[in-house]
Every structure is written in C-alpha cells, then in structure tokens.
N, C-alpha and C positions, 0 to 999 in steps of 0.2 A: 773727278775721282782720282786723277793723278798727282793734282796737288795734294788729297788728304794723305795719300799713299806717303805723300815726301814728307808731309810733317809727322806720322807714323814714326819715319824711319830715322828723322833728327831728335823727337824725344827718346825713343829706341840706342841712338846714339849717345843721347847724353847723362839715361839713368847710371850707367856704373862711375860718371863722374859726381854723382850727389852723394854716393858713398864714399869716394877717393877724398873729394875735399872735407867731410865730415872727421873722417878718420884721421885727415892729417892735424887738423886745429886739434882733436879731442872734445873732452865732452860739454863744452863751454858754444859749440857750434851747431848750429842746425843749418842744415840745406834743402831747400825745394824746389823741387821743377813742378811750374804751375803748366796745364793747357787749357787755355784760353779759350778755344771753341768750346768751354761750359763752366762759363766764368759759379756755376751753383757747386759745381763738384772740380772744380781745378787742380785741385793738388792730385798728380797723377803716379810723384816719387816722392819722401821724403827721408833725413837722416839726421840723427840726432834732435834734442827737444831744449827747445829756448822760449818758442812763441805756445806749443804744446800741439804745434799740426797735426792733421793725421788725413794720411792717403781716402780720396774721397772728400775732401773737406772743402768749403769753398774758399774764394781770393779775400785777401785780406785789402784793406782802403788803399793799399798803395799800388795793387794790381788792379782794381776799380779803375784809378789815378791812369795807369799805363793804357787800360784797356779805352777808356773816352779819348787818349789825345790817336789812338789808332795807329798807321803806321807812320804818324810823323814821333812816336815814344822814341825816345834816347835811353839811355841806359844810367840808373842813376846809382853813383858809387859811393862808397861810402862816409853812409850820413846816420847821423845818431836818431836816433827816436826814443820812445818809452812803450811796454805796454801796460797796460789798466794796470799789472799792480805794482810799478815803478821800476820794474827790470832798466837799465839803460842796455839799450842793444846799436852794437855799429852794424849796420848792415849795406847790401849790395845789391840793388836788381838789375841783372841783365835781361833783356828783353830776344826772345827770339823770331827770327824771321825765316821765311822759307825763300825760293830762289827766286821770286818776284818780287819779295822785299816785303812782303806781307806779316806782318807780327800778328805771330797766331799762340805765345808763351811765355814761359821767363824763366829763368832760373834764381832764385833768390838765396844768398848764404845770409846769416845771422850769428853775431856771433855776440854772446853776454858778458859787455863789459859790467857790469855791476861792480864786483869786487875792486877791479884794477880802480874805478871811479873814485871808490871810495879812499882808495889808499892815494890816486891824485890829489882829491881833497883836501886829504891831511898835510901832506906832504905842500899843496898852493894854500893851505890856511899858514902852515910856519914860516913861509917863504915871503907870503903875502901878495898872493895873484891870485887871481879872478876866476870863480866860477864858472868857466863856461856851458858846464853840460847840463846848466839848471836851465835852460830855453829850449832843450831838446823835445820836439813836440811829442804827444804820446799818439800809438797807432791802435786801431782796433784791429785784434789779429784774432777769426774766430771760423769753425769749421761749418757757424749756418751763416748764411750770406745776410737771413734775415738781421740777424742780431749786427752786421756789419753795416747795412743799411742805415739802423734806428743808431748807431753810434755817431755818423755820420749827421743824419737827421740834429739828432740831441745836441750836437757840438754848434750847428750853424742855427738852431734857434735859440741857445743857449746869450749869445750877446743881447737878443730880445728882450730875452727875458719875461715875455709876453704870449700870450694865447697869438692863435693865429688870426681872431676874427679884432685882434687889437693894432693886427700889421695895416700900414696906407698900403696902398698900391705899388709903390716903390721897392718899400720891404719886403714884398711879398712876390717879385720879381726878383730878386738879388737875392732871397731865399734861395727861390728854383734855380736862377742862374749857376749860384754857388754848389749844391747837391749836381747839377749838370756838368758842371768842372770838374767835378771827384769822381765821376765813371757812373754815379750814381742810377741814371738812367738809361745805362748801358747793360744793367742788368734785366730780364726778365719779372717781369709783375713787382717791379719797384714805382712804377708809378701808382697801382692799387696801394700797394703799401703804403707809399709817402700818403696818397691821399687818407686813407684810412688813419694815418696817424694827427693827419691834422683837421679829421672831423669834418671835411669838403668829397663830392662827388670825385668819382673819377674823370669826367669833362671838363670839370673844373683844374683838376690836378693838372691837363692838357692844355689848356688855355694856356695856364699861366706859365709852361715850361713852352710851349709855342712863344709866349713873348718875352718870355726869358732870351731863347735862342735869337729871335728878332734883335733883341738888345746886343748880344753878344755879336751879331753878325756887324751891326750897325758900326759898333764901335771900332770892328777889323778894318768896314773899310775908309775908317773917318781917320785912321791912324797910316791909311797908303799914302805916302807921296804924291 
C-alpha cells in the first residue's frame, strides 16, 4: 500500500512538468505521462497533440516495448519514428521508477518534426546527401490498446505474408516470440485477442507463446559464458 502511495505521489510530482515542457517547445510538442499499473487506460496527463492522445487512453507499442522488458527498461532518447499517417516525430521515453527501482511509468515528450524534415530534404537534395529519416520506423500511437495490439499483430505477420494454418512450426513460434518482445502479452486479454485474430483456440494461443518463451530463455543461456 505504501508503495502505491509513493508512486501516487511521483506521478502527482510530475504532471505540472507535462505542461512546463509542452509550453516551452510550443505547439509542435506533445507530452505524456503514462501509469503503467493500467497499461488499457495509461495516459494519466497529457499536453499538447502530435500523436492525438487523450487522458484515459491506453500505451502506445513503444510503452508495450518498455512495459515486457520490466524493470530492466532504460530510457530511450531521442529517436525518430513515424505515425500511420506519415507525421516524422523525434521523440523521448523516460521511464519511471519508484524507490525500489521498480518501473511502474513513463514520461514521453514528442515532438513533430515534419516540416523541418521536409525543408532538410530540400536543402540534402541540392547539397546531395542522404536521406536519412526515410528508415524511420512508424509507431502505432492509439487510445484502444486493442487497435494497438492488431497493429502490432498485422506488422509481424505481414513478412508472411500468409494465413496462419500456412506457418511451419518455426514461423509460428517466432511469430509469438516476436508479439512477446513488444510487451505484447503484457497486456490483459491479448492472448484471446491474438488468438481470435489468427482463427486458433485460446490453448493453443498458450502453447505456442509457452514455446516461444522456452526458445527465448534457451537462447539467453546458450549466449552465457
């Protein structure tokens, strides 16, 4: 009880800074403080609109990302991404921790380069330099967790390119593997879902992310010293 108390009172601490940093970039910026104890409804402050959050909304794939690797997450600074409809955004997750070191949040700034991208473009087309923010991956940033799931889902059967009952055994392990990297099953009734989307029981769904995780553990410690 007195840890929830303590993480209370550090999101408590940190909403009037989602306003501070918003205000200071302008309106190119969005800020969010996610709490993780409800990775369905996460966003518990928000400021300014880039991604189109909204207070109540759930984690986007990259708090997924934070919440599976647990409190071994580091804080990842800024790195370019996209959303669906081609926004380039540089953004920032910091991760929070209460006094035991437990990451129970995060604090995310965003900020919408687009424009400036464009005018770099221009600017590295007459110069004659390269490209670089055309490998910027895109994120799914969405306020139902479900739609953040099936985005997820859709991206890693998409190399497939195939029904599920066309995967070997292999593919179909490194399917679940890969959804189990990205926080995927760290959420609530995503294994019904995953299963439901690929037309298999919910046992089955379990199976194969049991021998997913089997694979994954194997591999940790065939890589020790």
């Amino acid at each position: 009880m007195a840890r929830e108390a303590e993480r209370d009172a550090i999101l408590a601490a940190v909403r009037p800074v989602v306003e501070g940093i918003a205000a200071t970039f302008g309106p190119l910026c969005e800020v969010v403080l996610h709490d993780y104890r409800r990775p369905e409804a996460s966003v518990v402050a928000v400021a300014g609109s880039v991604t189109g959050r909204a207070v109540g909304g759930a984690m986007s794939e990259i708090g997924m990302r934070v919440l599976a690797r647990g409190d071994m997450a580091a804080d990842e600074l800024n790195y370019l991404t996209r959303t669906p409809r081609g926004d380039l955004v540089k953004a920032s997750t910091m991760v929070l921790r209460d006094s035991s070191g437990t990451v129970f949040g995060a604090l995310c700034v965003n900020v919408d380069v687009t424009a400036l991208d464009r005018a770099r473009s221009l600017l590295g087309s007459l110069a004659g330099a390269a490209d670089r923010a055309a490998d910027a991956p895109e994120t799914t940033f969405g306020d139902d967790i479900d739609s953040v799931v099936d985005a997820l889902l859709d991206r890693h059967l998409s190399p497939h390119d195939r029904a599920w009952t066309a995967l070997d055994r292999a593919e179909r392990i490194a399917l679940f593997r890969g959804l189990d990297t990205h926080g995927v099953f760290a959420v609530r009734r995503s294994v019904e879902q995953v299963a439901a989307r690929l037309g298999i029981s919910r046992a089955s769904a379990y199976h194969y992310l049991a021998q997913a995780r089997a694979a994954a553990a194997d591999d940790t410690e065939g890589a020790l010293p």
